[in-house]
N, CA and C atoms as an extended XYZ file, in Angstrom:
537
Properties=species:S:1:pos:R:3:atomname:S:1:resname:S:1:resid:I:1 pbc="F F F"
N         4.467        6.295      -46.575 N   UNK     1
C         3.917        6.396      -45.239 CA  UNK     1
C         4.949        5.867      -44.253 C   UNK     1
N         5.290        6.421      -43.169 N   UNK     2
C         6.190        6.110      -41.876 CA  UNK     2
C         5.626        4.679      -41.577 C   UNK     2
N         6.339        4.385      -41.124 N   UNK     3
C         6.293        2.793      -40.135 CA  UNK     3
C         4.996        3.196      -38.911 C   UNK     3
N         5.186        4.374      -38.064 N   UNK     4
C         4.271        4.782      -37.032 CA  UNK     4
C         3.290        5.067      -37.266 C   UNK     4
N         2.598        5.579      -38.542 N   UNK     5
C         2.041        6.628      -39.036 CA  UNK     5
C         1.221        5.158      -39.582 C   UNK     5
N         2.163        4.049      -40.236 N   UNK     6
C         1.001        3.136      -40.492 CA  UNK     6
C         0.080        2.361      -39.379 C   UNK     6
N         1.471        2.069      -38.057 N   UNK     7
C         0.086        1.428      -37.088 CA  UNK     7
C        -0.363        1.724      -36.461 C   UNK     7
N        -0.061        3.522      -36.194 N   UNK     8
C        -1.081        4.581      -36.212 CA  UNK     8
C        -2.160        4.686      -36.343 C   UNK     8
N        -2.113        4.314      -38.051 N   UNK     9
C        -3.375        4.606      -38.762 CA  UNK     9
C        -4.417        3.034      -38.325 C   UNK     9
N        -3.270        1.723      -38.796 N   UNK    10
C        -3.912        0.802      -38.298 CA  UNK    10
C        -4.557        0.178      -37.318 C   UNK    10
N        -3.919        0.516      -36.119 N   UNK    11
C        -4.296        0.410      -35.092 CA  UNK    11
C        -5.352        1.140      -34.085 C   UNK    11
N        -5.935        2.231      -34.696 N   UNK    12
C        -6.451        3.535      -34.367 CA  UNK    12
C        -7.555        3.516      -35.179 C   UNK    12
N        -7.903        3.204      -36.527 N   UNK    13
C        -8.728        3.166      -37.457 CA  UNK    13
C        -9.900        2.703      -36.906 C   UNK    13
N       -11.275        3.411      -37.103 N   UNK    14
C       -12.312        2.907      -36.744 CA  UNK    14
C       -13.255        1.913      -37.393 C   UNK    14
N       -12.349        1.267      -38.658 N   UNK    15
C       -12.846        0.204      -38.730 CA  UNK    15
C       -12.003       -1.006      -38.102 C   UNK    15
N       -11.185       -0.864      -37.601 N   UNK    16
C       -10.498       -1.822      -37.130 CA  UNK    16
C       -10.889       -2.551      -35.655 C   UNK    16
N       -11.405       -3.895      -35.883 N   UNK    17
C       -12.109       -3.803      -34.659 CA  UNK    17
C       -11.159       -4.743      -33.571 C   UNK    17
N        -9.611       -5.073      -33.595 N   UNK    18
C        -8.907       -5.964      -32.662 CA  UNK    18
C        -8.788       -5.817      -31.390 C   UNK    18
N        -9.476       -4.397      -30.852 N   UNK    19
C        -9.549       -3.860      -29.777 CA  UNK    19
C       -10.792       -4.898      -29.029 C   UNK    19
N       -11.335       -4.924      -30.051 N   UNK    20
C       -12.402       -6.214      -28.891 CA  UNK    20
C       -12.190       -7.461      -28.885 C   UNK    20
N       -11.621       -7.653      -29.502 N   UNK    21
C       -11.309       -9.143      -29.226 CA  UNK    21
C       -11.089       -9.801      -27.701 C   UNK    21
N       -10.041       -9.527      -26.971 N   UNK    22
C       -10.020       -9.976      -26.044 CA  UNK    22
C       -11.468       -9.216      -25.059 C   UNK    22
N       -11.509       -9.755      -24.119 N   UNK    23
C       -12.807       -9.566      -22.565 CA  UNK    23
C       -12.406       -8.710      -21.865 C   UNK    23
N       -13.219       -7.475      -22.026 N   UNK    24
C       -12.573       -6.605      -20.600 CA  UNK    24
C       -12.997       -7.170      -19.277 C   UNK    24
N       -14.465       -7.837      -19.675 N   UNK    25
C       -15.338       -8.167      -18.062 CA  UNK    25
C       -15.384       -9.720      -18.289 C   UNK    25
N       -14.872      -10.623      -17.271 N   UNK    26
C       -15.521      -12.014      -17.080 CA  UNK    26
C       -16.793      -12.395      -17.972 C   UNK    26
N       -17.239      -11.341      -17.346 N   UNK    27
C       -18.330      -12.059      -18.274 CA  UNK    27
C       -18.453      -11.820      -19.815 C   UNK    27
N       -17.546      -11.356      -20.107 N   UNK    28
C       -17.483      -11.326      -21.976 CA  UNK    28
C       -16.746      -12.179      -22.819 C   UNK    28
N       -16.407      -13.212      -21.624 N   UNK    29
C       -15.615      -14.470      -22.053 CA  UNK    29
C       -16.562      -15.599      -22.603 C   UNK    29
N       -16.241      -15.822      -23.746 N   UNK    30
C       -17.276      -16.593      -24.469 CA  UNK    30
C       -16.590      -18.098      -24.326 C   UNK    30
N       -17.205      -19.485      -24.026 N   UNK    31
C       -17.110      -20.695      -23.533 CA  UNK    31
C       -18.024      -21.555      -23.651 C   UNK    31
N       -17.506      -22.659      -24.315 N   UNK    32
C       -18.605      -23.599      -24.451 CA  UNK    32
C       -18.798      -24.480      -23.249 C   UNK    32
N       -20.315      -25.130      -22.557 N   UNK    33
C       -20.211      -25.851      -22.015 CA  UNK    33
C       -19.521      -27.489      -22.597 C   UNK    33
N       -19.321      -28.913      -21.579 N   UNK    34
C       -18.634      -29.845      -22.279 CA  UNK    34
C       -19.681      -30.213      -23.264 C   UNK    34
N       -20.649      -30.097      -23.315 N   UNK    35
C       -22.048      -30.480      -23.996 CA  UNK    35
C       -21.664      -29.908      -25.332 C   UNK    35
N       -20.848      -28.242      -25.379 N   UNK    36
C       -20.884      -27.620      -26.930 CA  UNK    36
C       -21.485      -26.653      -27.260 C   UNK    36
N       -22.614      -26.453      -25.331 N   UNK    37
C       -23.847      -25.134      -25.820 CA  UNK    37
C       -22.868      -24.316      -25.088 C   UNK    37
N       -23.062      -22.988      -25.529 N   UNK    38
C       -22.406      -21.717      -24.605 CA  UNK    38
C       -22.771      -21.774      -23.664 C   UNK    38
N       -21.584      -21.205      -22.853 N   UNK    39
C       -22.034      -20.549      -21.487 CA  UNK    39
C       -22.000      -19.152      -21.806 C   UNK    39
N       -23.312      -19.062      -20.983 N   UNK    40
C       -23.103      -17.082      -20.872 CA  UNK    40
C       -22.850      -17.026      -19.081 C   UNK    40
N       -21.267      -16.414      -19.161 N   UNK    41
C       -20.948      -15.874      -17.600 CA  UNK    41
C       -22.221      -14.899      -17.183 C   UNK    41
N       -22.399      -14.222      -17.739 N   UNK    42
C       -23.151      -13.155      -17.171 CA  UNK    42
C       -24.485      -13.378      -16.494 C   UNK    42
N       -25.140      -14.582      -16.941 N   UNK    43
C       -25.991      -15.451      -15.773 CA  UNK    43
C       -25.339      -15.272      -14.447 C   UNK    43
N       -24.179      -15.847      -14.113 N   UNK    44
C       -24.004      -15.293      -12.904 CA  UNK    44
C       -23.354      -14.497      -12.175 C   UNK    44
N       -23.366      -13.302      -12.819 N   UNK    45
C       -23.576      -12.324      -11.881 CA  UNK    45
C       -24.101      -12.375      -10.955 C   UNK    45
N       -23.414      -11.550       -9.774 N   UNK    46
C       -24.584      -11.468       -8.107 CA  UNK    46
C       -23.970      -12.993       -7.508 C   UNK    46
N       -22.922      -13.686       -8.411 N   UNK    47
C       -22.972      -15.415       -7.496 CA  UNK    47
C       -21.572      -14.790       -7.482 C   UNK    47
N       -20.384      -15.465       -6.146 N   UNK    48
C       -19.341      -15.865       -6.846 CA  UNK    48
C       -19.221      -17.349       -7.968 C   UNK    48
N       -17.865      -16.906       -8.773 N   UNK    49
C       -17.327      -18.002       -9.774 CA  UNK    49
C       -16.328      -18.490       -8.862 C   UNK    49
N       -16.027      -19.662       -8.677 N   UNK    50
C       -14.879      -20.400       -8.796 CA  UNK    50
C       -14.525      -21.575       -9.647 C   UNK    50
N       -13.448      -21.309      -10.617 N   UNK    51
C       -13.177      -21.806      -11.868 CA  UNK    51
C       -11.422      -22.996      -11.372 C   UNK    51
N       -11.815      -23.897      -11.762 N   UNK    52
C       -11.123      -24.655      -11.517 CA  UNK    52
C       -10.574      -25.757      -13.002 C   UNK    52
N        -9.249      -25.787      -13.150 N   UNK    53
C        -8.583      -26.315      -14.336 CA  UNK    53
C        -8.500      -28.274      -13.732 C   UNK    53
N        -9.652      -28.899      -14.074 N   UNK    54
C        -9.657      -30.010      -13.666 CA  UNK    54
C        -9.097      -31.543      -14.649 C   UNK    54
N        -8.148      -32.813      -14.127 N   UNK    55
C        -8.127      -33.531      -14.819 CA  UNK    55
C        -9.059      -35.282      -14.299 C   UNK    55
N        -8.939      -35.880      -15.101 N   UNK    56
C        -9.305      -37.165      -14.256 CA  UNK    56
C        -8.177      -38.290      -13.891 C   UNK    56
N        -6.826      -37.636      -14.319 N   UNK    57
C        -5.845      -38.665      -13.978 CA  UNK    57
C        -4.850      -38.177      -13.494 C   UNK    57
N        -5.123      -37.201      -11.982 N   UNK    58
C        -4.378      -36.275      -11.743 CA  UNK    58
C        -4.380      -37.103      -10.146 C   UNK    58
N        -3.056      -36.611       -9.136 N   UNK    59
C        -2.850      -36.640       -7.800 CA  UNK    59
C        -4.159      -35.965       -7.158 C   UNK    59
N        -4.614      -34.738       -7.941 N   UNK    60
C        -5.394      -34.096       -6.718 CA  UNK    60
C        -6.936      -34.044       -7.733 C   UNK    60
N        -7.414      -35.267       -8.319 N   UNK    61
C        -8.446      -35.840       -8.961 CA  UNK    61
C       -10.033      -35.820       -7.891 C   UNK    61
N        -9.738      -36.456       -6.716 N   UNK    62
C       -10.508      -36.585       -5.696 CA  UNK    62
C       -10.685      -35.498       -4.864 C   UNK    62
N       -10.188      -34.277       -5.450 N   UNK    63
C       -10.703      -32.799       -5.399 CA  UNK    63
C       -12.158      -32.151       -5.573 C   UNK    63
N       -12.440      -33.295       -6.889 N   UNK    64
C       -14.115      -33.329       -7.410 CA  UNK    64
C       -15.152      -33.397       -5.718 C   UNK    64
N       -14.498      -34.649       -5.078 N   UNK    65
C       -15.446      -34.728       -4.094 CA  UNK    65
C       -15.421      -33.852       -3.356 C   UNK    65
N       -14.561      -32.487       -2.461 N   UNK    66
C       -14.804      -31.388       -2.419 CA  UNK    66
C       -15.614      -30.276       -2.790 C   UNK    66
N       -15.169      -30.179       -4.418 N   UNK    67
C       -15.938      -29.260       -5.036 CA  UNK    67
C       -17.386      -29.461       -5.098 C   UNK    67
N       -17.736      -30.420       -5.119 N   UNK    68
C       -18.631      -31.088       -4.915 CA  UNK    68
C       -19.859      -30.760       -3.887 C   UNK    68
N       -18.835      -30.730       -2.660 N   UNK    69
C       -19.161      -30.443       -1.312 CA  UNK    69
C       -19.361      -29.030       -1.429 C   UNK    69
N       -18.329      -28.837       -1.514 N   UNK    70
C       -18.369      -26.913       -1.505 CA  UNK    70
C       -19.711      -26.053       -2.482 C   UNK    70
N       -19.616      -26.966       -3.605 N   UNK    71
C       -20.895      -25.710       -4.196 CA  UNK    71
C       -22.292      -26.565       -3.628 C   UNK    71
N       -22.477      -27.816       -3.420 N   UNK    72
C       -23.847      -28.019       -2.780 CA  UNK    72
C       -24.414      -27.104       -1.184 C   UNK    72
N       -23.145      -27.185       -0.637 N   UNK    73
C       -23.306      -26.193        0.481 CA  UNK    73
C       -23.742      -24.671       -0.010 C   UNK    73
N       -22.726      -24.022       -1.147 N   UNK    74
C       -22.737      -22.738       -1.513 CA  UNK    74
C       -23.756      -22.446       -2.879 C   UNK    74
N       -24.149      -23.608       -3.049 N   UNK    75
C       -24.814      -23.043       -4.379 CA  UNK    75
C       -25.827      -21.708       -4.638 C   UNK    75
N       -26.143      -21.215       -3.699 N   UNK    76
C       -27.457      -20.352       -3.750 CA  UNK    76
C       -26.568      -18.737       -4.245 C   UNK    76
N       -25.441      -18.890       -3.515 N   UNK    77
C       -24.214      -17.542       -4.279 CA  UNK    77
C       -23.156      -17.728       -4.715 C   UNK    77
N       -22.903      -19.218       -4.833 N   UNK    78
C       -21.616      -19.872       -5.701 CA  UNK    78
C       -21.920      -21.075       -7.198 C   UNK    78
N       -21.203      -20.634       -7.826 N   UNK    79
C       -21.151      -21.354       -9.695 CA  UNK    79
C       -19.406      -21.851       -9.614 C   UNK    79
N       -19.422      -23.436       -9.400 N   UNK    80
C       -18.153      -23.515       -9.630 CA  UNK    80
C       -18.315      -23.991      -11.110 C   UNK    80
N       -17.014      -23.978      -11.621 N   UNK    81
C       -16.937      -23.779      -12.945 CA  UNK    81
C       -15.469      -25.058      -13.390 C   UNK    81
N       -15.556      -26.126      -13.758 N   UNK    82
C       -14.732      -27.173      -13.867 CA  UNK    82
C       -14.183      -26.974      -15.272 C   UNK    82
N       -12.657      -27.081      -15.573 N   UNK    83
C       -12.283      -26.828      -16.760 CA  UNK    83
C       -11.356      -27.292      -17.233 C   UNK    83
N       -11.712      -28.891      -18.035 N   UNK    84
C       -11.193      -29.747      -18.126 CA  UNK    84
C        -9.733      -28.885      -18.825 C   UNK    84
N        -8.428      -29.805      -18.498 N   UNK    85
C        -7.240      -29.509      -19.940 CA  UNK    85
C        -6.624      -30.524      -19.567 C   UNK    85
N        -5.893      -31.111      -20.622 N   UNK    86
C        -4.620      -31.878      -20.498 CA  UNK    86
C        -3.444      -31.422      -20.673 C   UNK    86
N        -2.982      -30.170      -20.254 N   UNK    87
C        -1.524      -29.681      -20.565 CA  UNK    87
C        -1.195      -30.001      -19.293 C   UNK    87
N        -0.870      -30.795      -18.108 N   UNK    88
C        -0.520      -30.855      -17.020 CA  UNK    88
C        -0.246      -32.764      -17.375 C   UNK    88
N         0.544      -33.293      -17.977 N   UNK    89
C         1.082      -34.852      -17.612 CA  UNK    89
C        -0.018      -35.537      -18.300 C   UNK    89
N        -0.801      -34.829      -19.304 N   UNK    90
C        -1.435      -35.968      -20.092 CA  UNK    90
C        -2.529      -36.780      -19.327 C   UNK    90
N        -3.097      -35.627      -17.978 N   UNK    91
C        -3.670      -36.132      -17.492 CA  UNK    91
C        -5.520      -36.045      -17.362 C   UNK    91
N        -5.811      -35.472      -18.735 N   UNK    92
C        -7.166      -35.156      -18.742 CA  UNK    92
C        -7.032      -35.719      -20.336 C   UNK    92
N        -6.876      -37.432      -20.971 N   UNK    93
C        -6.824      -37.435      -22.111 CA  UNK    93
C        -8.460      -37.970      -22.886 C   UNK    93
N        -9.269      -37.785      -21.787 N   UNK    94
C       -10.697      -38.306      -22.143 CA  UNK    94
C       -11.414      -37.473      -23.371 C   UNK    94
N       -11.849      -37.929      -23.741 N   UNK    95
C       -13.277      -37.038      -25.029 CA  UNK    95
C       -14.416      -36.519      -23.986 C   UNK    95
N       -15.120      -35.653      -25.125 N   UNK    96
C       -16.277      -34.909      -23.207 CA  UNK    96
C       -17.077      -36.396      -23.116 C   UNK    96
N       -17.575      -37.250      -23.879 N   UNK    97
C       -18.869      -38.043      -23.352 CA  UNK    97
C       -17.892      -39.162      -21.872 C   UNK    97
N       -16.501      -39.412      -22.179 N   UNK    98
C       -15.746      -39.894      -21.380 CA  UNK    98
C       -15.271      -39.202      -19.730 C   UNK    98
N       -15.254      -37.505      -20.021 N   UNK    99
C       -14.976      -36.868      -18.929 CA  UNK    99
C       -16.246      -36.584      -18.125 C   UNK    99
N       -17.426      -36.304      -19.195 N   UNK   100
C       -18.783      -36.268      -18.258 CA  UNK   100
C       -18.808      -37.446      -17.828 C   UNK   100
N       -18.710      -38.908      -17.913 N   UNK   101
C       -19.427      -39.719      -17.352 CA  UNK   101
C       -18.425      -40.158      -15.851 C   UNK   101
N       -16.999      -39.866      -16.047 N   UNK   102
C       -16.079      -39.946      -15.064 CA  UNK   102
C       -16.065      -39.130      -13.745 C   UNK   102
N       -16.859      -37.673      -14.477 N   UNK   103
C       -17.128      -36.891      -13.190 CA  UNK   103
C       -18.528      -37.027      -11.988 C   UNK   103
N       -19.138      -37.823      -13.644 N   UNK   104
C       -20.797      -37.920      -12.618 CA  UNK   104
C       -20.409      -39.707      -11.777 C   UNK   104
N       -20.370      -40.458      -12.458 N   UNK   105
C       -19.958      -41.660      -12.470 CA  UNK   105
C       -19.233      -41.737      -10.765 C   UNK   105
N       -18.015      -41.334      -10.688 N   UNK   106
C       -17.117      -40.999       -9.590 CA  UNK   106
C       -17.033      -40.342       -8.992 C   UNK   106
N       -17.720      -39.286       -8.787 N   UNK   107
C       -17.879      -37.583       -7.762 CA  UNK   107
C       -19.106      -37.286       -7.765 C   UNK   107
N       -20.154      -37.809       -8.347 N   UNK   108
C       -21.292      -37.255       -8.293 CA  UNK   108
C       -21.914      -35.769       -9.073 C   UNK   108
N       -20.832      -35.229       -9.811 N   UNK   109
C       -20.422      -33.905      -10.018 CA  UNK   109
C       -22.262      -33.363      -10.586 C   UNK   109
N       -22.506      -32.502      -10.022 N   UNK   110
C       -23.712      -31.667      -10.795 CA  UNK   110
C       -23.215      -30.013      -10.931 C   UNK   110
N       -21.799      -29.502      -10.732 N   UNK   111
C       -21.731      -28.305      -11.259 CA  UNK   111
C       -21.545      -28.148      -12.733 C   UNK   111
N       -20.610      -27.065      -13.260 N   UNK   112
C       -20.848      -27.125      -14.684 CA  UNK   112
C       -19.502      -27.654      -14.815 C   UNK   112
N       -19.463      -28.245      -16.280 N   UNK   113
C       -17.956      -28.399      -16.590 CA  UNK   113
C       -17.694      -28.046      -18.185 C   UNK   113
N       -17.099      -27.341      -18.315 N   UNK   114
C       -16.119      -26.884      -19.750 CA  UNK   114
C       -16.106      -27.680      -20.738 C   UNK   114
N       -15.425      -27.341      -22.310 N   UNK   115
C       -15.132      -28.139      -23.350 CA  UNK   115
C       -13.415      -28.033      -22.521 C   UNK   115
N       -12.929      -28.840      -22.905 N   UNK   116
C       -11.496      -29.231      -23.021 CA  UNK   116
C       -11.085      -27.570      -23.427 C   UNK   116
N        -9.768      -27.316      -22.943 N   UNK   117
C        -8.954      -25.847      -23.198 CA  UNK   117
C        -7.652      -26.023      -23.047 C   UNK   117
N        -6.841      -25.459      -23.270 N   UNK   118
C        -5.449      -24.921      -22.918 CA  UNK   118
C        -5.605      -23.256      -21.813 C   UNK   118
N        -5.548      -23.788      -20.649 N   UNK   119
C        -4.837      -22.793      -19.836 CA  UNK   119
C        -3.679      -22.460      -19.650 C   UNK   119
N        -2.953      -22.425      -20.556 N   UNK   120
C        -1.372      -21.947      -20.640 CA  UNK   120
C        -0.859      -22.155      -22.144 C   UNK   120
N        -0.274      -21.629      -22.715 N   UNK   121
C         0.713      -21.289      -23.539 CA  UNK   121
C         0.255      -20.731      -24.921 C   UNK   121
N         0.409      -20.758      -25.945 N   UNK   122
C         0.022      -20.062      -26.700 CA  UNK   122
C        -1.426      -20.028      -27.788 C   UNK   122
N        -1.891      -21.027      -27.383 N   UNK   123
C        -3.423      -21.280      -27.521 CA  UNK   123
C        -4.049      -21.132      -26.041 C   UNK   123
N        -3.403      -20.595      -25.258 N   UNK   124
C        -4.473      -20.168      -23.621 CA  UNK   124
C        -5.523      -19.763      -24.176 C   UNK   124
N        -6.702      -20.099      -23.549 N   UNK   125
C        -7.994      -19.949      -23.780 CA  UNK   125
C        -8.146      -18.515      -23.259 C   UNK   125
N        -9.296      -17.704      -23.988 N   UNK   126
C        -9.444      -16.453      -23.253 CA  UNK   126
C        -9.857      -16.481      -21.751 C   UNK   126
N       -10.166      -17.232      -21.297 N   UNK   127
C       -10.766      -17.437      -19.746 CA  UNK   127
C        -9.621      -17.400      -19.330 C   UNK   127
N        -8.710      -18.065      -19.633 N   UNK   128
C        -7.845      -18.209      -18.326 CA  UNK   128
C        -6.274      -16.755      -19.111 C   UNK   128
N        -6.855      -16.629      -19.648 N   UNK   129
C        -5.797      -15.135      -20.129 CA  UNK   129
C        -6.491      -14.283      -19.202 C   UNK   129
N        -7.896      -14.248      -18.936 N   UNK   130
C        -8.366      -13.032      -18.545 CA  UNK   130
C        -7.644      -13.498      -16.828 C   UNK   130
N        -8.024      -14.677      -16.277 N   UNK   131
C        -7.795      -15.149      -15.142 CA  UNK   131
C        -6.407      -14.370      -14.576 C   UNK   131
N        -5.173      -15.035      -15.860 N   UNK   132
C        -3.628      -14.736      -15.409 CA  UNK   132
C        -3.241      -13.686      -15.803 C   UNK   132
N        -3.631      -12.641      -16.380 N   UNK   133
C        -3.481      -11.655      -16.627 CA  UNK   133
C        -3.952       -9.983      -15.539 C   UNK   133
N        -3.062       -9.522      -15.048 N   UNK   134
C        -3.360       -8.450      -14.396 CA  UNK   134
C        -3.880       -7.103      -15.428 C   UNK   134
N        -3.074       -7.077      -16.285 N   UNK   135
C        -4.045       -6.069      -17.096 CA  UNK   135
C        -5.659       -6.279      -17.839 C   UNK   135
N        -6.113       -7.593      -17.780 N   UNK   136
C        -6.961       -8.089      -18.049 CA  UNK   136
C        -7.948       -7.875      -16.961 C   UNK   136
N        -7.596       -8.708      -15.697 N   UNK   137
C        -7.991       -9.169      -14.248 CA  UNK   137
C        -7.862       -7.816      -13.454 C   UNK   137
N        -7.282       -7.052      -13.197 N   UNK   138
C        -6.899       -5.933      -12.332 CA  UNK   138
C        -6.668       -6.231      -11.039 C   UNK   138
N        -6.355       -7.707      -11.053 N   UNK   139
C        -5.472       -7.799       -9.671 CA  UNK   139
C        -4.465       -7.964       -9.512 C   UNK   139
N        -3.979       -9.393      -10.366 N   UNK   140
C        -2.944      -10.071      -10.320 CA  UNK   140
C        -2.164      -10.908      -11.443 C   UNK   140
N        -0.845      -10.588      -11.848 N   UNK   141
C        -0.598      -11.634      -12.905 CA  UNK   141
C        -0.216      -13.475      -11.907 C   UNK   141
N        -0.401      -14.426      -12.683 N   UNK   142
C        -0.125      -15.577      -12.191 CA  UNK   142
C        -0.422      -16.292      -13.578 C   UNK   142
N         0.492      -17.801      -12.857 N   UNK   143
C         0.479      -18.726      -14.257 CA  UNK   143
C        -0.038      -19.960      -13.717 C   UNK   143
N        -0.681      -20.666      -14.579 N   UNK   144
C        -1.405      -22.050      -13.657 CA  UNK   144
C        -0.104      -22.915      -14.042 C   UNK   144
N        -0.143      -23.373      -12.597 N   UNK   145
C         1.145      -24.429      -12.455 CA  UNK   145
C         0.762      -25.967      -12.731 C   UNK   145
N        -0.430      -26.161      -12.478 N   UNK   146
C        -0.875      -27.832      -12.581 CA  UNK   146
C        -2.404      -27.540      -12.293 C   UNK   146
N        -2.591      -29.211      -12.793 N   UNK   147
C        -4.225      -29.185      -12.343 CA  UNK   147
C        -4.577      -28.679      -11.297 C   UNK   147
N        -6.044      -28.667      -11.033 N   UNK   148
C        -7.157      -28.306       -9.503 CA  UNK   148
C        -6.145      -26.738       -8.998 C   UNK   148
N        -5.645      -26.150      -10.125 N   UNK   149
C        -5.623      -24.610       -9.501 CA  UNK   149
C        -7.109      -23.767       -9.391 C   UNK   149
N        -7.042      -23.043       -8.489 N   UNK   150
C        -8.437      -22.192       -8.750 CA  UNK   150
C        -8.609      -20.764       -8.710 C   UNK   150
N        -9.306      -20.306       -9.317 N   UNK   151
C        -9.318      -18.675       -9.321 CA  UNK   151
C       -10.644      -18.395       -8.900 C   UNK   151
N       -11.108      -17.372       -7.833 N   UNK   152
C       -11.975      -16.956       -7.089 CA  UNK   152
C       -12.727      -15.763       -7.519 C   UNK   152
N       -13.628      -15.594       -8.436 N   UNK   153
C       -14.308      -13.819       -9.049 CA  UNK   153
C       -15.686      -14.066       -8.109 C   UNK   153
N       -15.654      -12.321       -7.553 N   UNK   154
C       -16.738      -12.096       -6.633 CA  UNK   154
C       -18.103      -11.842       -7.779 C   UNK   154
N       -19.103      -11.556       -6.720 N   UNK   155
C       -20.597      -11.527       -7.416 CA  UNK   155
C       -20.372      -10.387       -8.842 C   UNK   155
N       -19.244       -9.403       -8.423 N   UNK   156
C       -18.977       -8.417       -9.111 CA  UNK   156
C       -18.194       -8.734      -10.318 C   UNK   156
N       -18.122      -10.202      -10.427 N   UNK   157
C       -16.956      -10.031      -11.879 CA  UNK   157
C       -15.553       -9.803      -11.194 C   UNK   157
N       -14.349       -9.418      -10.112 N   UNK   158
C       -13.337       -8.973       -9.779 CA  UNK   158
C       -13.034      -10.276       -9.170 C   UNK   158
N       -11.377      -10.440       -9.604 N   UNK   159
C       -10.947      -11.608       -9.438 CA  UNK   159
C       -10.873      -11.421       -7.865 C   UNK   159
N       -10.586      -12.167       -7.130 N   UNK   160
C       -10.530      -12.199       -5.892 CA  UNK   160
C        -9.024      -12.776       -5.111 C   UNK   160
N        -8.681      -14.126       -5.933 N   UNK   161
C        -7.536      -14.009       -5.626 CA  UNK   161
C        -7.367      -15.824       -6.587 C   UNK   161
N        -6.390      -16.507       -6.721 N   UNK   162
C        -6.183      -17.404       -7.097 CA  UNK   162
C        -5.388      -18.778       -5.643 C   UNK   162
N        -5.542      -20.011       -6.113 N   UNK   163
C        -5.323      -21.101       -4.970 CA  UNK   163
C        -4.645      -21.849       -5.847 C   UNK   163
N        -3.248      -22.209       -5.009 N   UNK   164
C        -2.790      -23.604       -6.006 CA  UNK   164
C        -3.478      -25.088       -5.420 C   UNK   164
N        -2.780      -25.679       -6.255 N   UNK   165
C        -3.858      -27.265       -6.356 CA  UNK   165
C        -3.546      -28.067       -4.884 C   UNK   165
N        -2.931      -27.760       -4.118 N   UNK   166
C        -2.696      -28.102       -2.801 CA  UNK   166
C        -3.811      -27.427       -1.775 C   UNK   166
N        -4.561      -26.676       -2.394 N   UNK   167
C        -5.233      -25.904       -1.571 CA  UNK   167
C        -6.676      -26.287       -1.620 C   UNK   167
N        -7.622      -26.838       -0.307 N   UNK   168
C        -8.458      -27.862       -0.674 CA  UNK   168
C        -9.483      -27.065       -1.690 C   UNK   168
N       -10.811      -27.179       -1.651 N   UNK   169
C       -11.670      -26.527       -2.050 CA  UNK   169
C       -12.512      -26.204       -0.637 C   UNK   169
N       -12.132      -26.905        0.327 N   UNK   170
C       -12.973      -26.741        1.146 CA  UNK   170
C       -12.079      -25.610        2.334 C   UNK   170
N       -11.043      -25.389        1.936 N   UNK   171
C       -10.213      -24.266        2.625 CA  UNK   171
C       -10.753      -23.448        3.118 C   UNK   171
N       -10.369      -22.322        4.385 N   UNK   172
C       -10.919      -21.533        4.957 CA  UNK   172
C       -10.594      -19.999        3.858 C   UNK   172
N        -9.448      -20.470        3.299 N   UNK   173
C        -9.350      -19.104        2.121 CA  UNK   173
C       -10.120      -19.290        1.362 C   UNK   173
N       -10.618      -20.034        1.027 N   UNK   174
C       -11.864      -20.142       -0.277 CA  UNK   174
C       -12.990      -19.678        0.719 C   UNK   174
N       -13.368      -20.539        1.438 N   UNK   175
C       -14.980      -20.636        1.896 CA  UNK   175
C       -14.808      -18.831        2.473 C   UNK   175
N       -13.536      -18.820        3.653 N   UNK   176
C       -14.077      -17.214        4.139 CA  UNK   176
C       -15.079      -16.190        2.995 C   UNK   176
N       -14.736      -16.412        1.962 N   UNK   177
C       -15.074      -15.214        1.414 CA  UNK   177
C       -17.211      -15.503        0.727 C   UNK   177
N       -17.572      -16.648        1.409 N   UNK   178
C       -18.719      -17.535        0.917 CA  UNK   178
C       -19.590      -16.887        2.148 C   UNK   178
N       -18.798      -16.582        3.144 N   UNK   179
C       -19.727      -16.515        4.165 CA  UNK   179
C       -20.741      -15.207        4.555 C   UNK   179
C-alpha cells in the first residue's frame, strides 16, 4: 500500500473518529468547573462569554475586583468565565480549595471559575486552542501573552475579539459590546 493511499485510507475511514476530537462550536468544549463538575457552555448560549486566564499572584490580580463589577452589572447577558493557570511566573501555584477561597475571600468573586489548565503550549487546553486558533475560532489567530488576557464570544458562540491583560475589564472595548 502507498504511503497516501494509507492516510488516505486512515484518515478518511469511517471508523476513524479523530475528526471529532477537537470543538467546532464553543460550546463543544468540554471543562470542568474548579469544583470537578462539568461545565456545559451551551447553557449559555443567548449570554455573551468572557473567559479570562486568571492568577492570584499576578500584577494585574486585583482585576478580580473588576470582573467582579462587570458581570454583577452584566449578568442577565454576560457569563464571565475565570481560568485559573500557572504558566505565566508561577503565578497561580494554589490547589482549587486554595484558589476558591482566595477569590471569594479577596474579590468577593461569585462568577464561575475553572479547574487549573494550560493555555499555551503543548498541553493547551481545548478552550483556549479553540480561543487562539482562527481555524477553530473563525476570526482570529492570537497567543495568550500573560495572565488577565480575555477573549470576548457573543450570545452566538463567535469570538468577538480578544484583550490583553492591560486592558481593564471594565473597558469601553469590552463593555461597548454589553450594551
Amino acid at each position: 500500500m502507498s504511503v497516501l493511499k494509507f492516510f488516505t485510507t486512515t484518515l478518511f475511514s469511517k471508523g476513524n473518529k479523530s475528526h471529532n476530537i477537537e470543538p467546532k462550536s464553543i460550546y463543544e468544549v468540554t471543562i470542568n468547573a474548579l469544583n470537578g463538575s462539568p461545565i456545559n457552555l451551551s447553557e449559555y448560549k443567548g449570554k455573551y462569554i468572557l473567559f479570562v486566564n486568571v492568577a492570584s499572584k499576578c500584577g494585574f490580580t486585583p482585576q478580580y475586583k473588576d470582573l467582579q463589577k462587570l458581570y454583577d452589572a452584566h449578568k442577565e447577558k454576560l457569563q464571565i468565565i475565570g481560568v485559573p493557570c500557572n504558566q505565566f511566573g508561577g503565578q497561580e501555584p494554589g490547589n482549587t480549595n486554595e484558589i476558591e477561597t482566595f477569590c471569594k475571600v479577596n474579590y468577593g468573586v461569585s462568577f464561575l471559575i475553572t479547574e487549573k489548565i494550560d493555555v499555551k503550549g503543548k498541553n493547551q487546553h481545548s478552550l483556549y486552542t479553540w480561543l487562539t486558533q482562527k481555524s477553530k475560532n473563525g476570526k482570529t489567530n492570537s497567543k495568550v501573552k500573560w495572565n488577565f488576557q480575555k477573549y470576548l464570544v457573543d450570545p452566538n458562540g463567535r469570538l468577538i475579539d480578544y484583550y490583553f491583560s492591560i486592558t481593564s475589564p471594565l473597558s469601553t472595548k469590552i463593555v461597548k459590546h454589553l450594551k
